[in-house]
NUMARSE-652145 format. One record per residue: residue number from 0; residue in three letters; x, y, z of N, C-alpha, C in turn. Coordinates in steps of 0.1 Angstrom, whole numbers. Atoms other than C-alpha are relative to their C-alpha. Example, Ala and Ser with C-alpha at 12.3 -4.5 7.8 and 13.67 -1.06 7.14 Angstrom:
BEGIN
+------+------+-------+-------+-------+-------+-------+-------+-------+-------+-------+
| resi | resn |   n_x |   n_y |   n_z |  ca_x |  ca_y |  ca_z |   c_x |   c_y |   c_z |
+------+------+-------+-------+-------+-------+-------+-------+-------+-------+-------+
|    0 |  ala |     9 |   -12 |     0 |   123 |   -45 |    78 |     9 |    12 |     0 |
|    1 |  ser |    -9 |   -11 |     0 |   137 |   -11 |    71 |    -8 |    11 |     8 |
+------+------+-------+-------+-------+-------+-------+-------+-------+-------+-------+
% end
This chain:
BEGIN
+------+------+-------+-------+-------+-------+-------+-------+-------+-------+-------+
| resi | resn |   n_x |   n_y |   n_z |  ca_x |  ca_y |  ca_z |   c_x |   c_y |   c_z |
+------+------+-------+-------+-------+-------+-------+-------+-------+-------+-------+
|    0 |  unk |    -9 |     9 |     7 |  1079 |  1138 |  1779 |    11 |    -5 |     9 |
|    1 |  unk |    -5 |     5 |   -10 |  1100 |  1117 |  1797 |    13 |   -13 |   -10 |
|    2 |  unk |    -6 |    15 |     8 |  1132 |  1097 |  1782 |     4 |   -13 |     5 |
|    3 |  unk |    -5 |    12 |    -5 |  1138 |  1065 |  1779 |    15 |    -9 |    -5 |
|    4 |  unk |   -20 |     6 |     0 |  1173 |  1040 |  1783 |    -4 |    -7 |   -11 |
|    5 |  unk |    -6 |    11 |    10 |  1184 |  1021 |  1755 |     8 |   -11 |    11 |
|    6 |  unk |    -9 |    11 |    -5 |  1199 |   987 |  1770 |     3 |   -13 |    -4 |
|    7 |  unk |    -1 |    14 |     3 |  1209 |   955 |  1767 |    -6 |   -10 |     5 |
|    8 |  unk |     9 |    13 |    -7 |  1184 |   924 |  1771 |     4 |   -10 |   -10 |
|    9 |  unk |    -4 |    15 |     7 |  1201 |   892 |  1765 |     5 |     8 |   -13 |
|   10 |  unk |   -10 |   -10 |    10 |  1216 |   895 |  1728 |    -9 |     7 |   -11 |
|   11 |  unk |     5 |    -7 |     7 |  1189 |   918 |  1721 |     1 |    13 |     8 |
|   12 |  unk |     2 |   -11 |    -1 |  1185 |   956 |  1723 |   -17 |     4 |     6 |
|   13 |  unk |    15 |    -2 |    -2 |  1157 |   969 |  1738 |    -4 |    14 |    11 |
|   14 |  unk |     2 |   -16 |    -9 |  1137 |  1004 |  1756 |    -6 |    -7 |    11 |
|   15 |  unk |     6 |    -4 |   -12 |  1130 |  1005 |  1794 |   -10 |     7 |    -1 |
|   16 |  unk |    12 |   -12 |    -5 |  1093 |  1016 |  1800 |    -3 |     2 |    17 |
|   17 |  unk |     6 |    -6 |   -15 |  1083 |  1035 |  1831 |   -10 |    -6 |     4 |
|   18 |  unk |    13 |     3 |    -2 |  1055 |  1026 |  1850 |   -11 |    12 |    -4 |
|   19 |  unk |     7 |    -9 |     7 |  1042 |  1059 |  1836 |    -4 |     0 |   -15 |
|   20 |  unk |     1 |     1 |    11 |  1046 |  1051 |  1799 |   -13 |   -10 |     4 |
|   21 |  unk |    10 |    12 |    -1 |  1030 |  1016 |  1805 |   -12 |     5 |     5 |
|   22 |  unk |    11 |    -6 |    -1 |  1000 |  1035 |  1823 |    -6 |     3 |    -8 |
|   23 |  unk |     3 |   -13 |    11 |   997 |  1061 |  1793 |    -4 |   -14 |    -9 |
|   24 |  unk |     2 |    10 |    11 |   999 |  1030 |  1767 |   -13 |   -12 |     3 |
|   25 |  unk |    10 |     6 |    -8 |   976 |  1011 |  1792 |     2 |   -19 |    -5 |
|   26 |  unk |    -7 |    10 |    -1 |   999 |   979 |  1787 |     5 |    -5 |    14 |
|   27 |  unk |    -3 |     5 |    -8 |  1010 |   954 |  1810 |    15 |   -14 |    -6 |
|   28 |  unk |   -16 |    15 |    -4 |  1043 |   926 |  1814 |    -9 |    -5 |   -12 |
|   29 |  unk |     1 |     7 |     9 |  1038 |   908 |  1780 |   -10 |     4 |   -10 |
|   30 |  unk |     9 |    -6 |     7 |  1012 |   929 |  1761 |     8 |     4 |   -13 |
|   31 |  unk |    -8 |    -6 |    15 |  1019 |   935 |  1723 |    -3 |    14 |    -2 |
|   32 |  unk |    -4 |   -18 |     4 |  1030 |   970 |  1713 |     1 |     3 |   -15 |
|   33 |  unk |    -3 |     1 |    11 |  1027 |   982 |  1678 |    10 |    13 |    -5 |
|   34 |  unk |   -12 |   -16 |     1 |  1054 |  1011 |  1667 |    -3 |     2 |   -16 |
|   35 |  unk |     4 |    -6 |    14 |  1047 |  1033 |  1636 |     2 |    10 |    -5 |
|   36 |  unk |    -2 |    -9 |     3 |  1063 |  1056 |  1619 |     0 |    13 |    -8 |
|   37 |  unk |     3 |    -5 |     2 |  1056 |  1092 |  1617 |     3 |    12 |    -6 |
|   38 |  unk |   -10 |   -13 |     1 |  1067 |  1124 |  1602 |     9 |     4 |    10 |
|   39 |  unk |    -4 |    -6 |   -16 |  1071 |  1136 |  1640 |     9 |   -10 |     6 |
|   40 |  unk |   -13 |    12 |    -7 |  1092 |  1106 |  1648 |    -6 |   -18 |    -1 |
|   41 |  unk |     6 |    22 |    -5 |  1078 |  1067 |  1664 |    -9 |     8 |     9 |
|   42 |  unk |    20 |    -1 |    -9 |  1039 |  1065 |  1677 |     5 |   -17 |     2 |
|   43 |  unk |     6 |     8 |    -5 |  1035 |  1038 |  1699 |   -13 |    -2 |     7 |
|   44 |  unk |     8 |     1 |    -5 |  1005 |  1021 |  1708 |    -6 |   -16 |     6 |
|   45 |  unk |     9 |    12 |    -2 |   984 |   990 |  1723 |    -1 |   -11 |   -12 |
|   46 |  unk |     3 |     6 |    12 |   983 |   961 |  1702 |   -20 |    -2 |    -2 |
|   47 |  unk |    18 |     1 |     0 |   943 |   960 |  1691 |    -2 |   -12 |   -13 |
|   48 |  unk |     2 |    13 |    12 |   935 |   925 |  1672 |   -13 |    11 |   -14 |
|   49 |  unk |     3 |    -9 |    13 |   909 |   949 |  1652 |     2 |     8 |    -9 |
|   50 |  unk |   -10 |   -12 |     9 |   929 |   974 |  1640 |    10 |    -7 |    -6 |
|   51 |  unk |    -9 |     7 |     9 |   951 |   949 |  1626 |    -2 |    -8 |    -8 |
|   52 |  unk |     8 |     4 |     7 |   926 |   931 |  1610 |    -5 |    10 |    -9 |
|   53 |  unk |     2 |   -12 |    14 |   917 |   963 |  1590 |    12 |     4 |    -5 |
|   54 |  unk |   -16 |     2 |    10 |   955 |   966 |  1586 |     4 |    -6 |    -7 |
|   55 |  unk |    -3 |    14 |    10 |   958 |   935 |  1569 |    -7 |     2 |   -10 |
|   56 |  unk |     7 |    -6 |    19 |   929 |   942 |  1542 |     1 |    10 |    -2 |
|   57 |  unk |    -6 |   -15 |     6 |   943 |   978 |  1537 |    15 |    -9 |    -8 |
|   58 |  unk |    -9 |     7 |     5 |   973 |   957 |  1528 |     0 |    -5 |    -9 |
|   59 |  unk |     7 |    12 |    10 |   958 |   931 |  1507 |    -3 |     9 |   -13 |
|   60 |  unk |     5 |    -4 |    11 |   938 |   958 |  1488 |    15 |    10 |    -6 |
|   61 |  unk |    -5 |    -6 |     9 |   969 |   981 |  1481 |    10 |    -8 |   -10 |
|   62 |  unk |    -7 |     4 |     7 |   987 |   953 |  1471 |    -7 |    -9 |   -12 |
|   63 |  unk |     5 |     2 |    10 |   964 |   941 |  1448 |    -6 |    11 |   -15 |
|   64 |  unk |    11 |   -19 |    13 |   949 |   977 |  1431 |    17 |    14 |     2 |
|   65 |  unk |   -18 |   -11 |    -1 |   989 |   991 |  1435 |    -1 |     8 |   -13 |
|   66 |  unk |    -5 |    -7 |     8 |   984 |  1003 |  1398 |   -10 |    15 |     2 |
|   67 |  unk |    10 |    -5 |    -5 |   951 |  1019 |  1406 |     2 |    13 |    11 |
|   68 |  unk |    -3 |   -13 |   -14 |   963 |  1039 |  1439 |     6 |    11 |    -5 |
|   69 |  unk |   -11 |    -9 |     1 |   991 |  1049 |  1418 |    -3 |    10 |    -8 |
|   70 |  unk |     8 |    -7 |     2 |   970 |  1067 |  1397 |    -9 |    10 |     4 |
|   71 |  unk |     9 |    -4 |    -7 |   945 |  1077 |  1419 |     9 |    18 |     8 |
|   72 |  unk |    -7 |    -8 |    -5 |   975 |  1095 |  1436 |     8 |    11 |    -9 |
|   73 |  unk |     0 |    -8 |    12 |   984 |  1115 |  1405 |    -9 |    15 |     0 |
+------+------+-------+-------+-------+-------+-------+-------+-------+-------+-------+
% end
């Protein structure tokens, strides 16, 4: 594990990655990143147009069958 800087880009905030991270994540200069949070803290990963496509109708369906889940989870 290795940390990383908090700094200032332009009048945004933003993390410095290593060229070690970026290896590990297997990103490059302008690649989308998705961040998600987990008990253990923030998971980063690759953005994957498929996985976000099954993110989106996981979405769809809980927000349609919301009473259902809530049930379910009972």
């Amino acid at each position: 594990m290795s940390a990383l800087k908090v700094t200032q880009i332009g009048n945004s905030i933003g993390l410095i990655l290593t060229k070690e991270v970026l290896a590990a994540l297997k990103v490059e200069k302008g690649d989308a990143v998705y961040w998600t949070q987990t008990p253990e803290g923030i998971h980063l990963s690759p953005y994957d147009q498929a996985f976000e496509a099954q993110m989106e109708a996981a979405r769809e369906v809980m927000k349609r069958r919301r009473n259902v889940l809530r049930e379910l989870a009972k």
